[in-house]
C-alpha positions in Angstrom: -64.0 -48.6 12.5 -64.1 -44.9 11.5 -64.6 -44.0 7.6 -61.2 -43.4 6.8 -59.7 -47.0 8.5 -62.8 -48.4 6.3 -61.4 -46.5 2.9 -57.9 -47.5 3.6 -58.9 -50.8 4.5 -60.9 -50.9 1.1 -57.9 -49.5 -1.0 -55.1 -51.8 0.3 -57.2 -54.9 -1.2 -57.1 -53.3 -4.5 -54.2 -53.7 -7.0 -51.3 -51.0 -7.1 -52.7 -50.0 -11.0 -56.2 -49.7 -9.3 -54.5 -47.8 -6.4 -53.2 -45.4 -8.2 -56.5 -44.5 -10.2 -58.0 -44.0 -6.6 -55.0 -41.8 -5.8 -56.1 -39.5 -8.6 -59.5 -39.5 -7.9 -58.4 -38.4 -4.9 -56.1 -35.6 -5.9 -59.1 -34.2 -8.0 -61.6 -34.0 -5.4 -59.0 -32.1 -3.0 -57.8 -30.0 -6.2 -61.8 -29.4 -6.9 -62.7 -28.3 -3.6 -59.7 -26.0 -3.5 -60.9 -24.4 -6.3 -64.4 -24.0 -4.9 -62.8 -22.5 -1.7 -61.0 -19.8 -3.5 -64.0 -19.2 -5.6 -66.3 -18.6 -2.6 -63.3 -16.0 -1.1 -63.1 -14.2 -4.6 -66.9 -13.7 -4.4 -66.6 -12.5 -0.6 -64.2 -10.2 -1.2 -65.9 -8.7 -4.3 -68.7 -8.5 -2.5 -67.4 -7.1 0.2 -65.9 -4.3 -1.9 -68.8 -3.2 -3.8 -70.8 -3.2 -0.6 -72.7 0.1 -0.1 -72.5 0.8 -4.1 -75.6 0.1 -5.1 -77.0 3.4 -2.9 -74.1 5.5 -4.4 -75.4 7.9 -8.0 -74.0 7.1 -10.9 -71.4 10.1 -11.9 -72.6 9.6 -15.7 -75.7 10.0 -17.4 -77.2 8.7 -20.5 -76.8 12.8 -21.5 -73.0 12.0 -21.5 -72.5 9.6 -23.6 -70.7 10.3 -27.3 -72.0 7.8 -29.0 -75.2 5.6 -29.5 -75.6 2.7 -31.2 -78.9 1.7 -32.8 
């Protein structure tokens, strides 16, 4: 029996109110991991676009700034 026949197996015993809360718990996990996904894309693609920066001079200089705060 494969782990998802054993988890179905598992919930149908349960009662619908219990069922429910396992539907949830459910529906987090997949909304978590969703968010994880689009986190690790965001980060990809930021550092995909800064790539190469880090070699680049800065066009400013401490010389140029207007104001200094003590």
């Amino acid at each position: 029996m494969s782990l998802a026949e054993t988890i179905i197996k598992d919930v149908e015993a349960l009662s619908e109110s219990k069922q429910v809360e396992v539907l949830d718990f459910v529906q987090y996990l997949r909304s978590k991991e969703e968010k994880q996904e689009i986190k690790d894309w965001v980060d990809f693609s930021l550092s995909s676009a800064i790539r190469g920066m880090e070699d680049e001079q800065a066009p400013y200089s401490l010389n140029d700034i207007k104001e200094s705060f003590s």
